[in-house]
Backbone as JSON Lines, residues from 0, in Angstrom:
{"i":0,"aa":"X","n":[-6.09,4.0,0.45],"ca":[-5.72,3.03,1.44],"c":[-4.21,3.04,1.58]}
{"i":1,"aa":"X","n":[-4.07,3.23,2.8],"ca":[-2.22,3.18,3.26],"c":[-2.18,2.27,3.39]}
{"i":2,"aa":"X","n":[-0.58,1.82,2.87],"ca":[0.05,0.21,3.19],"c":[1.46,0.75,3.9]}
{"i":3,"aa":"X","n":[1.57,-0.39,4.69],"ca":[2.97,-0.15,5.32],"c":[3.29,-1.34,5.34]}
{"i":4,"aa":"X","n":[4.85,-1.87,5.38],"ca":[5.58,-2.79,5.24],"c":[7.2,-2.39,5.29]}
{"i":5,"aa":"X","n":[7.42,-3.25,6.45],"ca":[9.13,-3.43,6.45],"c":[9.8,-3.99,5.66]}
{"i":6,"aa":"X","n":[10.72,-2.86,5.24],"ca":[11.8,-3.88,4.27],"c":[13.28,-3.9,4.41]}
{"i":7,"aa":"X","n":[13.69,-4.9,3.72],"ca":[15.3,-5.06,4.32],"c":[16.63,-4.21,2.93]}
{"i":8,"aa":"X","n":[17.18,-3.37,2.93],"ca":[17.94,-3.11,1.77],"c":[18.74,-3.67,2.31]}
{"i":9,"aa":"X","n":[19.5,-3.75,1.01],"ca":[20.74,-4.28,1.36],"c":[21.98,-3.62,0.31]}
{"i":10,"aa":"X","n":[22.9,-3.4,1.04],"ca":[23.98,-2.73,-0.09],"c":[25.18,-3.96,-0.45]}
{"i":11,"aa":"X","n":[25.16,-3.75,-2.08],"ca":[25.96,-4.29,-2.6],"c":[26.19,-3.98,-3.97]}
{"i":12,"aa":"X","n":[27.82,-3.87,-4.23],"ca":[28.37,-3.54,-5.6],"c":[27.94,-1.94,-5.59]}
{"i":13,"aa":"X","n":[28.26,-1.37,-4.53],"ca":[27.83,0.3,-4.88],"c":[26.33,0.78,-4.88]}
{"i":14,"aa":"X","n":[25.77,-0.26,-5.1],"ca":[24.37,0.43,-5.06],"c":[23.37,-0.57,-4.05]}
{"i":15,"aa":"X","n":[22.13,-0.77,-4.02],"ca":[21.32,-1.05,-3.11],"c":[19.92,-1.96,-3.75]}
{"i":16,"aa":"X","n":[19.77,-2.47,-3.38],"ca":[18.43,-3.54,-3.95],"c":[17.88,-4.0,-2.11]}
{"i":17,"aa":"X","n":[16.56,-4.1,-2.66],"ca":[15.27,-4.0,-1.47],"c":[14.6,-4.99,-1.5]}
{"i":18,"aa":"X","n":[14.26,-5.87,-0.14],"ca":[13.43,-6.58,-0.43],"c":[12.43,-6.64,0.69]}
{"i":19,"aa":"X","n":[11.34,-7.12,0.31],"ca":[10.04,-7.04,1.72],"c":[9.88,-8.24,2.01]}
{"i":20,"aa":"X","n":[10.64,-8.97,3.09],"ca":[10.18,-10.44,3.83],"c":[8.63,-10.9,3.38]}
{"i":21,"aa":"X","n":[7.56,-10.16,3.71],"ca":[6.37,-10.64,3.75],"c":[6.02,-10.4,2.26]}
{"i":22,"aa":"X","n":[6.21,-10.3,1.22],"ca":[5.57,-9.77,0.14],"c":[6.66,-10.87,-1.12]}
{"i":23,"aa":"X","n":[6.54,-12.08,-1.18],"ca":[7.1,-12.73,-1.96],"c":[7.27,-12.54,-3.13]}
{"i":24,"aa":"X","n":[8.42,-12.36,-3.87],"ca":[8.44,-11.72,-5.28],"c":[8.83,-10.15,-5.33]}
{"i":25,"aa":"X","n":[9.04,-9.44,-4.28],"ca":[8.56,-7.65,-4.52],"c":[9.9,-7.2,-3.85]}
{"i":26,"aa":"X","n":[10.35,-6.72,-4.9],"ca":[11.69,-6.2,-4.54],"c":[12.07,-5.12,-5.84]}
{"i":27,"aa":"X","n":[13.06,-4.44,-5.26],"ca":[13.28,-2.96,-5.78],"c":[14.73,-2.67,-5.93]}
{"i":28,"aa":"X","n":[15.23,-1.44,-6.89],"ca":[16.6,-1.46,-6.36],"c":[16.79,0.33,-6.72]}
{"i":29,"aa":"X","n":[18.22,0.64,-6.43],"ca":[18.6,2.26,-6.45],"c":[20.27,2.44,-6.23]}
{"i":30,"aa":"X","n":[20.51,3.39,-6.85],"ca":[21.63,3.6,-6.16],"c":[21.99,4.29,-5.0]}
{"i":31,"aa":"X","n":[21.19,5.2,-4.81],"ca":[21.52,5.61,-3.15],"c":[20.44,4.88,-2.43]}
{"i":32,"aa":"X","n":[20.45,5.84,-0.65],"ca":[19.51,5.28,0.08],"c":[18.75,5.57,-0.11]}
{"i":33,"aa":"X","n":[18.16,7.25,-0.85],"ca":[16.76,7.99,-1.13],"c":[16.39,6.89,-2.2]}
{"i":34,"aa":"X","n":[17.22,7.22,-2.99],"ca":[16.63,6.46,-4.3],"c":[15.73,4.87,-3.6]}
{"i":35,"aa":"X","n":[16.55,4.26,-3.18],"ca":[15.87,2.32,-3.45],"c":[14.63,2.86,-2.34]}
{"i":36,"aa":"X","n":[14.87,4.18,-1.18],"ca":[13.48,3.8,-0.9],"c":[12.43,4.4,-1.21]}
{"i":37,"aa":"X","n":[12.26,5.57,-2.45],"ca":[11.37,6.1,-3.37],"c":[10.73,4.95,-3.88]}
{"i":38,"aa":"X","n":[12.23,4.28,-4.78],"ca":[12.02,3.04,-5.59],"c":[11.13,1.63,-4.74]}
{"i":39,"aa":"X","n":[11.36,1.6,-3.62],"ca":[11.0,0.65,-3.01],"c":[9.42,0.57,-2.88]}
{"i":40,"aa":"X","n":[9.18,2.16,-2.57],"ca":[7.77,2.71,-2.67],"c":[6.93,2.03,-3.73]}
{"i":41,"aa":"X","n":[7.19,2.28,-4.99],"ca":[6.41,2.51,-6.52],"c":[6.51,0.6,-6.24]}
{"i":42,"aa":"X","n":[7.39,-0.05,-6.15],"ca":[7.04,-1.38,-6.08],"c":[6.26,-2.12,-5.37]}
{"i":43,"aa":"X","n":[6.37,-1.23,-3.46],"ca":[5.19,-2.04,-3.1],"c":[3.7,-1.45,-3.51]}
{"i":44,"aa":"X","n":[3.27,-0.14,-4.13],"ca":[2.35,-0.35,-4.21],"c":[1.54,-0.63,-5.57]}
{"i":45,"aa":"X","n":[2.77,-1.36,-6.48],"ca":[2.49,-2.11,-8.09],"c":[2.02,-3.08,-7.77]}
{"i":46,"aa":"X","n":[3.13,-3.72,-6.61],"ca":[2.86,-5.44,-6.06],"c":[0.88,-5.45,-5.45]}
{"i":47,"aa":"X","n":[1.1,-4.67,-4.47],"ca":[-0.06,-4.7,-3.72],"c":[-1.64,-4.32,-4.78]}
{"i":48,"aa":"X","n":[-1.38,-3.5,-5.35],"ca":[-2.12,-3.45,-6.79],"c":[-2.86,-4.67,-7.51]}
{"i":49,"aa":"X","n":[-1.75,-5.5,-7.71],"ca":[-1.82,-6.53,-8.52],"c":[-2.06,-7.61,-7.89]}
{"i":50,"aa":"X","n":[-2.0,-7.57,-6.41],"ca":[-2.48,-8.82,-5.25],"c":[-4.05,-8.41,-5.51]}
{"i":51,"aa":"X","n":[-4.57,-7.77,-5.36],"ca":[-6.18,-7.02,-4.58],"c":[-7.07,-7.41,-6.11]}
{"i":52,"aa":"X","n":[-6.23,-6.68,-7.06],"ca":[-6.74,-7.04,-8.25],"c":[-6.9,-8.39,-8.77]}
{"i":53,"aa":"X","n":[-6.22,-9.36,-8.84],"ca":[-6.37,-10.59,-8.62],"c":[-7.13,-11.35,-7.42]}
{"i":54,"aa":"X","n":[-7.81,-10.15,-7.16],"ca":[-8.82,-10.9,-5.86],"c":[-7.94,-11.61,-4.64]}
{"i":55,"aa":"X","n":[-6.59,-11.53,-4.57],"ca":[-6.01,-12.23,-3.18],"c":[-5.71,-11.04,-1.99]}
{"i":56,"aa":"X","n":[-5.06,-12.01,-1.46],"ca":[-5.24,-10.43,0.35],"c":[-3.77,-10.21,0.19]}
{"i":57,"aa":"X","n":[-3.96,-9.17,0.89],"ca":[-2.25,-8.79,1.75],"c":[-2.33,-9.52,2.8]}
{"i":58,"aa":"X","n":[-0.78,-10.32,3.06],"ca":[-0.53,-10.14,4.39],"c":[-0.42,-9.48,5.43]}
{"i":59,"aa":"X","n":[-0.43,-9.89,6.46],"ca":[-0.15,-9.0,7.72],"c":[1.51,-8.67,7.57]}
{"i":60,"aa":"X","n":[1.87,-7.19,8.19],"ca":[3.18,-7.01,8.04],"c":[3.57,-7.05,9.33]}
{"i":61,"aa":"X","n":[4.83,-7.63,8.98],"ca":[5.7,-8.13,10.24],"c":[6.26,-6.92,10.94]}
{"i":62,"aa":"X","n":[6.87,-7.17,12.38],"ca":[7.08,-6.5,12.92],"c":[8.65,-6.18,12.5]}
{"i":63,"aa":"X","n":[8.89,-4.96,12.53],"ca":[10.66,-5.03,11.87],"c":[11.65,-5.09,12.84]}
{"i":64,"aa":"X","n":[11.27,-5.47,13.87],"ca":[12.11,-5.5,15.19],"c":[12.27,-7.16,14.88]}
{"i":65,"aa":"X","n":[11.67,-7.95,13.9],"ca":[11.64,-9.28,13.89],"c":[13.15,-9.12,12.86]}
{"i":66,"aa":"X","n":[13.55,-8.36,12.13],"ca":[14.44,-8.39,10.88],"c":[15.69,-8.06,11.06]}
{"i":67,"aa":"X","n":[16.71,-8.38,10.92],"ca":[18.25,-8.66,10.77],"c":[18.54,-7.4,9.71]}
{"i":68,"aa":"X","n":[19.07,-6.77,9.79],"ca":[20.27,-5.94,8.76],"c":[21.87,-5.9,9.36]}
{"i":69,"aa":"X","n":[22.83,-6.23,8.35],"ca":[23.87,-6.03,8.81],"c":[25.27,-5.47,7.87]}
{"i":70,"aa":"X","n":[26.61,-4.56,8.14],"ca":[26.87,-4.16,7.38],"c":[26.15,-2.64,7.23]}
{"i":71,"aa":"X","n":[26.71,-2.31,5.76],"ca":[25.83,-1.37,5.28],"c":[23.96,-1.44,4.91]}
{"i":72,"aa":"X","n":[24.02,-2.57,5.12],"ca":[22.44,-2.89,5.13],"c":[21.96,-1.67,5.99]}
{"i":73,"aa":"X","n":[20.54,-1.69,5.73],"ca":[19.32,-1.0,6.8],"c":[18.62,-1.52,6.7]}
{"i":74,"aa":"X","n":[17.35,-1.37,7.67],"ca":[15.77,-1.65,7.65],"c":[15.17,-0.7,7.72]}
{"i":75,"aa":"X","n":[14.34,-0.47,7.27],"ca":[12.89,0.48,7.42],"c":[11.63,-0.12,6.75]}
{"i":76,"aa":"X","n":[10.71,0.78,7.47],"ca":[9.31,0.96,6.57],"c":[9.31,1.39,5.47]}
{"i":77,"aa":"X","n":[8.45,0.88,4.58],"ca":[7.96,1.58,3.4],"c":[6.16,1.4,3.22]}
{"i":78,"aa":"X","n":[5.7,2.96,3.24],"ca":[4.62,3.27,3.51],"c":[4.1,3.51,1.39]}
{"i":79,"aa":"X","n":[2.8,3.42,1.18],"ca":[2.4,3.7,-0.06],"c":[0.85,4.03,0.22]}
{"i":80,"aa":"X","n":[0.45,4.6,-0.89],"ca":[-0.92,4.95,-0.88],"c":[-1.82,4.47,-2.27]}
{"i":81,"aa":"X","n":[-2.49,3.66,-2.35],"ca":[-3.0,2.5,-3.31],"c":[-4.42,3.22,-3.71]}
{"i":82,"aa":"X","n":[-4.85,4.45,-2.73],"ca":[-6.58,4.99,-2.93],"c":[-6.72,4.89,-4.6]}
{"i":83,"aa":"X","n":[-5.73,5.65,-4.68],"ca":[-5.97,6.02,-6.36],"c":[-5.08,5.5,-7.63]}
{"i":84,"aa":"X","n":[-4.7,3.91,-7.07],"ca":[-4.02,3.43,-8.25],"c":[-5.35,1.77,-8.56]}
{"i":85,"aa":"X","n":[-4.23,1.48,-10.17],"ca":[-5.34,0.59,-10.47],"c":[-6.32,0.77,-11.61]}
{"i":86,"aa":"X","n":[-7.33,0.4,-11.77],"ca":[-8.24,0.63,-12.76],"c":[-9.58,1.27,-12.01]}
{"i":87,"aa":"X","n":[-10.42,2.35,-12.37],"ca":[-11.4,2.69,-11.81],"c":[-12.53,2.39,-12.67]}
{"i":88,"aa":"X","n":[-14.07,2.01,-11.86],"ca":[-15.26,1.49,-12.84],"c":[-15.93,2.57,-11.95]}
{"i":89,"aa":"X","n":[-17.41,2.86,-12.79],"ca":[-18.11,3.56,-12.12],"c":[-19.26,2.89,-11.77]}
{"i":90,"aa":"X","n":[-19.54,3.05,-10.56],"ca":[-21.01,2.4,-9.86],"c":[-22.16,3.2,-9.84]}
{"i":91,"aa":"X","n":[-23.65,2.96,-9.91],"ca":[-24.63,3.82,-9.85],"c":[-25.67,3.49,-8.56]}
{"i":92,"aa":"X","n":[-25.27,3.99,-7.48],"ca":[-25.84,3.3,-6.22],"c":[-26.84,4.03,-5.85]}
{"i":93,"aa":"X","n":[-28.25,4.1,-5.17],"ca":[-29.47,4.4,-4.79],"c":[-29.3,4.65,-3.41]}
{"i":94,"aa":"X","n":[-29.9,5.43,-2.67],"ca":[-29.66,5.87,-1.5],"c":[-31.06,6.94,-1.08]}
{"i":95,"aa":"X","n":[-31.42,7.32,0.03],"ca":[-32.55,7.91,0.29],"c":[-32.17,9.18,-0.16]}
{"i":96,"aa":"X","n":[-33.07,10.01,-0.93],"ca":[-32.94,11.68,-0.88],"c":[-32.67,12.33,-0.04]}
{"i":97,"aa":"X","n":[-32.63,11.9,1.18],"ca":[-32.34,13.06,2.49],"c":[-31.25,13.05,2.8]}
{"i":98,"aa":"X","n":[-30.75,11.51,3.0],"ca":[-29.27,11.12,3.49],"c":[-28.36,11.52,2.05]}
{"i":99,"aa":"X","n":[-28.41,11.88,0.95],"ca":[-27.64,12.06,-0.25],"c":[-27.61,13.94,0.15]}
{"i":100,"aa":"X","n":[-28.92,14.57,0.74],"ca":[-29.19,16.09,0.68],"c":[-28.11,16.45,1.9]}
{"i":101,"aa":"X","n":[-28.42,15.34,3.0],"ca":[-27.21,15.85,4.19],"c":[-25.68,15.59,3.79]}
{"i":102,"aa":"X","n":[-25.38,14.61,3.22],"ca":[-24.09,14.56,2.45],"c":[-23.11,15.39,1.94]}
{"i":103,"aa":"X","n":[-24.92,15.68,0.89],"ca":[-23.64,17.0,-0.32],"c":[-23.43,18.31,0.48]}
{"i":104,"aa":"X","n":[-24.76,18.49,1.87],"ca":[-24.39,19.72,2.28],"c":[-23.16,19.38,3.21]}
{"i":105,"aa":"X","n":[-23.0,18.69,4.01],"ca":[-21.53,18.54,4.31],"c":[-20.38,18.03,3.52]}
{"i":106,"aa":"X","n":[-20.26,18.17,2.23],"ca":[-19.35,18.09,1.5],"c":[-18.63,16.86,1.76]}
{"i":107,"aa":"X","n":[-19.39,15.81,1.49],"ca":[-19.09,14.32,1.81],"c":[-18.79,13.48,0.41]}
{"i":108,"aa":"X","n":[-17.3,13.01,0.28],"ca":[-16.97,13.12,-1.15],"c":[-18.01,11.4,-0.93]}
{"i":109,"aa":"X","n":[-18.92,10.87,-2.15],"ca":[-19.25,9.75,-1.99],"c":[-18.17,8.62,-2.69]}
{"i":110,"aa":"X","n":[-17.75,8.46,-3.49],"ca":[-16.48,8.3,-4.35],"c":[-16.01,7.26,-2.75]}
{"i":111,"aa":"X","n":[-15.04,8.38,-2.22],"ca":[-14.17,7.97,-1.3],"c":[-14.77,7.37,-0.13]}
{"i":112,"aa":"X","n":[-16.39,7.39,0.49],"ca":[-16.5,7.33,0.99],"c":[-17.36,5.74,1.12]}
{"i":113,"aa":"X","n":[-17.95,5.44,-0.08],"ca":[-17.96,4.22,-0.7],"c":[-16.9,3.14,-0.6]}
{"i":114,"aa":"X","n":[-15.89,3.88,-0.91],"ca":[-14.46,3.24,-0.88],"c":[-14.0,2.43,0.53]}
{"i":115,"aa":"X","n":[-14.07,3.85,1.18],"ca":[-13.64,3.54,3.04],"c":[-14.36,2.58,3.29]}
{"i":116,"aa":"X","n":[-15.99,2.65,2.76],"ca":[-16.9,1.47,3.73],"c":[-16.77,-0.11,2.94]}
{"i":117,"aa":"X","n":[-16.46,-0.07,1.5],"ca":[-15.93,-1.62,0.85],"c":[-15.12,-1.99,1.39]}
{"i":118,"aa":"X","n":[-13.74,-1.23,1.56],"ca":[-12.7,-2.05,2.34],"c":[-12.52,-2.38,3.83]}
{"i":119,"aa":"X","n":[-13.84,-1.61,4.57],"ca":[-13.81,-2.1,6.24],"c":[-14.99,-3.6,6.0]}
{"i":120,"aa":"X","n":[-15.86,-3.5,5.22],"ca":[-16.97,-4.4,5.32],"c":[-15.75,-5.54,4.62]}
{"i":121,"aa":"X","n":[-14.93,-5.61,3.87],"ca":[-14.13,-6.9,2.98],"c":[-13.34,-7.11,4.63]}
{"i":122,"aa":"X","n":[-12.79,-6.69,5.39],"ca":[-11.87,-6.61,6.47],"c":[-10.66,-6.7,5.73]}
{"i":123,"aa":"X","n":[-10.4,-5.63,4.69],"ca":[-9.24,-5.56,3.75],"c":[-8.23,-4.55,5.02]}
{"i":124,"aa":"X","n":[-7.0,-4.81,5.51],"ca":[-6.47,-3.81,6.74],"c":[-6.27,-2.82,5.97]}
{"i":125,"aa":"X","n":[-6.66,-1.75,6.82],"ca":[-6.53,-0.34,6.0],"c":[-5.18,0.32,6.02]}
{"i":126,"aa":"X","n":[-3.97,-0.53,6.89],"ca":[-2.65,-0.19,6.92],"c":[-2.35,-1.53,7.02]}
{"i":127,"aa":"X","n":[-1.88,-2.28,6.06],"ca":[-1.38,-3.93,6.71],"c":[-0.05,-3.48,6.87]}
């Protein structure tokens, strides 16, 4: 699952610290610009991790045309990919023999595909 979210850096004292308006608490820092937004990365998708896992939602992300930078400041996106972080359990689900036979012959990972259909049926956004 992709997440996207605008965030605001901001430069100060030589180096750079990040923060995401919508994501209270979740902020990052670096000394260059690559760096805080690598860094910015690994934080939103620790934060977002630890929202889902605790059973609460993401917000909706704001539009970044809504956000102020000024100075050496910037804004951008920061995009992450959450599919495969976290803790994994294994499920043992039942399904008809035919629809499992057309599957494996089209090389239909079930894993992931389980996945895709929990988070559209939760209406979890698949990019907030």
């Amino acid at each position: 699952m992709n997440i996207t979210y605008p965030a605001i850096c901001h430069f100060e004292d030589g180096g750079y610290w990040c923060e995401f308006p919508d994501l209270d608490g979740c902020f990052s820092q670096g000394n260059t610009e690559l760096e805080i937004v690598d860094n910015a990365k690994e934080a939103l998708e620790g934060y977002a991790i630890s929202i889902l896992e605790r059973g609460g939602n993401l917000p909706a992300a704001s539009a970044i045309t809504s956000l102020h930078a000024s100075g050496k400041d910037f804004l951008t996106y920061i995009s992450g990919d959450i599919s495969n972080s976290g803790k994994f359990v294994r499920k043992n689900v039942t399904i008809p023999e035919w629809l499992s036979a057309r599957a494996e012959k089209a090389s239909i990972n079930f894993s992931q595909t389980l996945q895709e259909s929990l988070i559209n049926k939760l209406g979890i956004p698949a990019s907030a």
